[in-house]
C-alpha positions as CSV (number, residue, x, y, z in Angstrom):
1,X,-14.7,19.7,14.2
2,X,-11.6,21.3,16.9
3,X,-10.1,17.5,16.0
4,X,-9.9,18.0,12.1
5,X,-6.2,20.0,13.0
6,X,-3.9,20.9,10.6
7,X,-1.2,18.6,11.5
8,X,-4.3,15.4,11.3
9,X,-5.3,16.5,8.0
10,X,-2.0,16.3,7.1
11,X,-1.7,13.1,8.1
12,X,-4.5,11.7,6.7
13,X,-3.8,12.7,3.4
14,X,-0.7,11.7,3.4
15,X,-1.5,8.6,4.3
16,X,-4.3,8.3,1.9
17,X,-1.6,9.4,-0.8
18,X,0.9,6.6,0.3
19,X,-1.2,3.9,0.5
20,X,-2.7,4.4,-2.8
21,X,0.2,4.6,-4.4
22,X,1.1,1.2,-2.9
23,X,-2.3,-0.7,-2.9
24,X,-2.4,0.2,-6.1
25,X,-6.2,-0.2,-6.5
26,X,-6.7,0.5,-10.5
27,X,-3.8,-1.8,-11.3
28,X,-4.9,-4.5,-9.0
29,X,-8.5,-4.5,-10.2
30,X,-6.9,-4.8,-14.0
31,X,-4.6,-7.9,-13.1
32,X,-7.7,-9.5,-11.1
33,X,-9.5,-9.0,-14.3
34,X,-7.3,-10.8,-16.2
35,X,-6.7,-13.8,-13.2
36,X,-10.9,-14.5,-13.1
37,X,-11.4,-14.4,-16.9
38,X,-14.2,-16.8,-17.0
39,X,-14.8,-17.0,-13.6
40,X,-18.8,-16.9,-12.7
41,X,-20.1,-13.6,-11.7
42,X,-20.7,-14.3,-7.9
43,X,-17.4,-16.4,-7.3
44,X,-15.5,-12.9,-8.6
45,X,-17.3,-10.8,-6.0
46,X,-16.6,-13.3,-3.2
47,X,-13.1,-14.0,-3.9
48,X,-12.7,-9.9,-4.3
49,X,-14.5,-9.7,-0.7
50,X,-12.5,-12.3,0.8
51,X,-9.1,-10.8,-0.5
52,X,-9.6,-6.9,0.6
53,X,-10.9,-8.2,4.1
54,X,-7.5,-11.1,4.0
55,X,-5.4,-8.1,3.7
56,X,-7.2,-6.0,5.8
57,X,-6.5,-7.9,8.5
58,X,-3.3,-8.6,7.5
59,X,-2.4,-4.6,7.2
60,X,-4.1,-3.8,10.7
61,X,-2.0,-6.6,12.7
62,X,0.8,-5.0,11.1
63,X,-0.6,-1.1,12.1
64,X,-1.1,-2.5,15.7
65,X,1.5,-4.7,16.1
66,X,4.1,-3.5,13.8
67,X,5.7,-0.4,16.2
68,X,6.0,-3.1,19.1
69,X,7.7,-5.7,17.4
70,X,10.6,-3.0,15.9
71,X,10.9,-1.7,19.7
72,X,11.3,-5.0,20.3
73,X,14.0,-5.8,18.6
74,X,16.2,-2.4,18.9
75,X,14.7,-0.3,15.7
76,X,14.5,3.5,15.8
77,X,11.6,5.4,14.0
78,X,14.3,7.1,12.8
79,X,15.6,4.1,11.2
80,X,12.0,3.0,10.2
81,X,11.3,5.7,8.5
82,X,15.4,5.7,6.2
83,X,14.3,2.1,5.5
84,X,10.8,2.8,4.8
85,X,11.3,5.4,3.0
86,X,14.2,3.6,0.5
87,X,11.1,0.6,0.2
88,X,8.7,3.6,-1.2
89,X,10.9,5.1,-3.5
90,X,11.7,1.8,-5.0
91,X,7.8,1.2,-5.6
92,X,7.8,4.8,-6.8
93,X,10.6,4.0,-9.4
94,X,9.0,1.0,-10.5
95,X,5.4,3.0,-11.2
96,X,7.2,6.0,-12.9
97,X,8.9,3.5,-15.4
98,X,5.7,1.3,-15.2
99,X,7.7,-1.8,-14.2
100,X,5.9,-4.8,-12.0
101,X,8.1,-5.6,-9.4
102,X,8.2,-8.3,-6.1
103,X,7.6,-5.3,-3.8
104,X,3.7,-4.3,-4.7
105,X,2.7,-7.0,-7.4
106,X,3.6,-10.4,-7.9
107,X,7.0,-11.9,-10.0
108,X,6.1,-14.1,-13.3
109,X,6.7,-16.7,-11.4
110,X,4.2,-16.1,-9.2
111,X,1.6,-14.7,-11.4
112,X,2.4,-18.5,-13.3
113,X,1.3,-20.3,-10.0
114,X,-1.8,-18.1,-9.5
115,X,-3.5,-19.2,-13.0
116,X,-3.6,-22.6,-11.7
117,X,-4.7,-22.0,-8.4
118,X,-8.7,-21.8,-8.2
119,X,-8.9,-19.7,-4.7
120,X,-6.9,-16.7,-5.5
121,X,-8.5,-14.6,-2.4
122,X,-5.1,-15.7,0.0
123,X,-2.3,-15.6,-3.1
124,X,-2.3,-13.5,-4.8
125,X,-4.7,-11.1,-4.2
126,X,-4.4,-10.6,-0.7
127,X,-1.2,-11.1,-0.6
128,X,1.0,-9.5,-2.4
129,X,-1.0,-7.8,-4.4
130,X,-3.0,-5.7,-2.0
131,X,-0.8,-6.2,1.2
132,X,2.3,-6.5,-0.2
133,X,6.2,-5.1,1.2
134,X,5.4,-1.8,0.0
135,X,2.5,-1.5,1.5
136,X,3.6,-3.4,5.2
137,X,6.1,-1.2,4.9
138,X,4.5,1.7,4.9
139,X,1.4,1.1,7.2
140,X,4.2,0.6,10.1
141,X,5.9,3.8,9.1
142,X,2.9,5.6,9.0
143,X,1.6,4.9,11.8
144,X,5.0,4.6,14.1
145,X,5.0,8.7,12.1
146,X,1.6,9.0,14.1
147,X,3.9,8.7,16.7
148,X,1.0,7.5,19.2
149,X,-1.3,10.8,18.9
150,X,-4.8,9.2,18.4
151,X,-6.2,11.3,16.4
152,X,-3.0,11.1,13.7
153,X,-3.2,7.3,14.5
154,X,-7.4,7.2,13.4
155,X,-6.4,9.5,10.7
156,X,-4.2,6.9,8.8
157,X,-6.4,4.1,9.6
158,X,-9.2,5.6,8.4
159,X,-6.8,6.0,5.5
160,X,-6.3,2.6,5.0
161,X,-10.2,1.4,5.7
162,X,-10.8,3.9,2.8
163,X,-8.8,2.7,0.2
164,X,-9.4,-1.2,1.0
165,X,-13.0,0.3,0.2
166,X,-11.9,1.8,-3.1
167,X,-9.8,-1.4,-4.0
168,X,-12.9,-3.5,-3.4
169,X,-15.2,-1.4,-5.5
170,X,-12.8,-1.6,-8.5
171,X,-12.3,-5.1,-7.8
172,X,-16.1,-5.6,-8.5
173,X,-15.6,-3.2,-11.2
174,X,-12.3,-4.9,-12.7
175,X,-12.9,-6.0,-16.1
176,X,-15.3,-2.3,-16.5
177,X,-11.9,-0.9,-15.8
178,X,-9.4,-2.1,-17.8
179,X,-11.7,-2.5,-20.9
180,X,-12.4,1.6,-20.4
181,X,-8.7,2.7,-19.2
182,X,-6.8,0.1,-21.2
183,X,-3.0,-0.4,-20.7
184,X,-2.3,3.3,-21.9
185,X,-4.3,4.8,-19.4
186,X,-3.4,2.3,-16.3
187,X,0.4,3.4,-16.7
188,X,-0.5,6.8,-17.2
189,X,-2.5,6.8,-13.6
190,X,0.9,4.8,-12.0
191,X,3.1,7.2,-13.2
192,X,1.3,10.0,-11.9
193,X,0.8,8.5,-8.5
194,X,4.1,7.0,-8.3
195,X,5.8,10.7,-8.5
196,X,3.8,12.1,-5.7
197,X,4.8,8.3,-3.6
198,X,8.5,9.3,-5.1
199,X,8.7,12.3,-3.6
200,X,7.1,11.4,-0.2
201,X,9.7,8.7,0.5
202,X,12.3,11.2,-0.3
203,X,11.3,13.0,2.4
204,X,10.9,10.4,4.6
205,X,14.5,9.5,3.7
206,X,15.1,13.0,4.5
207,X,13.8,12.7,7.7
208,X,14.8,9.8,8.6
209,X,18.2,10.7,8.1
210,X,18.1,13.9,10.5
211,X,16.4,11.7,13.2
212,X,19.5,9.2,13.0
213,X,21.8,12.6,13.3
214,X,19.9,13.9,16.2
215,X,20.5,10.6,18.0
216,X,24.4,9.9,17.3
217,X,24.5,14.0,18.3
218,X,26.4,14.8,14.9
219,X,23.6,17.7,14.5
């Protein structure tokens, strides 16, 4: 167990942290309970299946892929994680206060289309509600953090597999949840997680910030 360091732990549960704070699991299984009201049994856990493995394979391009791409075109991790980190806080705010915003959930507009639509698996339950901005976001950030150590790297994808797993349970759980938590309980669960997301995108603000000062030499 010589690989379970500190500094991987660390890593992992900070990513485990972020990303359910931005998946959101317990409040996307309650707003896929209310878009399959009346849907048969089996078509529920399909669509649920299909959606978690749609944005799982969404969110891994962008773990793979994403640090590249930013290289690519000129972007700093120090920059990443300023940008990243002002993305976080705003889905932070928006759990504290237990406001639905475009970042992690979908607008009324959108939510309007998706009662009409009859394969919700694509829109809007992979996207945005499971891999939404906020959660893009912070799967590049996190793993351009990793800065290419493999074990930090495996740590926050392991991370990620984990809580696609947890979403997908409480998908096939959804309607079990929301009638036992009820809207009380759902925003009491966002607020708490949405402090602890609050004040890690502070300090990835925070470090972000110094990073940008250590290049320009103004430290």
């Amino acid at each position: 167990m010589d690989f379970l360091t500190p500094k991987v732990i660390e890593t992992g549960l900070v990513a485990f942290t972020t990303f359910f704070a931005v998946v959101g699991p317990i409040d996307v299984a309650a707003v896929y309970a209310g878009l399959t009201a009346g849907m048969p049994t089996k078509h529920r856990q399909r669509t649920a299946v299909k959606g978690v493995l749609i944005a799982g394979t969404i969110l891994l391009l962008f773990a793979f892929f994403g640090k590249p791409l930013l290289g690519y075109l000129g972007i700093t991790l120090a920059s990443l994680k300023t940008a990243g980190g002002i993305l976080l806080l705003l889905v932070g705010i928006n759990m504290v206060l237990a406001k639905s915003s475009g970042i992690s959930t979908t607008t009324t507009d959108e939510a309007e289309e998706a009662s009409h639509k009859e394969d919700i698996s694509v829109f809007p339950l992979a996207t945005p509600l499971i891999a939404g901005a906020g959660t893009m976001g912070a799967v590049v950030l996190l793993m351009a953090d990793a800065d290419g150590d493999a074990l930090r790297t495996t740590a926050v994808i392991v991370a990620l597999i984990a809580n696609l797993g947890l979403t997908l349970i409480f998908l096939l759980m959804a309607t079990q949840i929301q009638k036992l938590l009820g809207v009380t309980g759902l925003n009491v669960i966002s607020r708490v997680v949405g402090v602890l997301l609050t004040a890690l995108a502070v300090q990835f603000i925070f470090d972000g910030i110094r990073g940008n000062l250590v290049i320009t030499g103004l430290t």
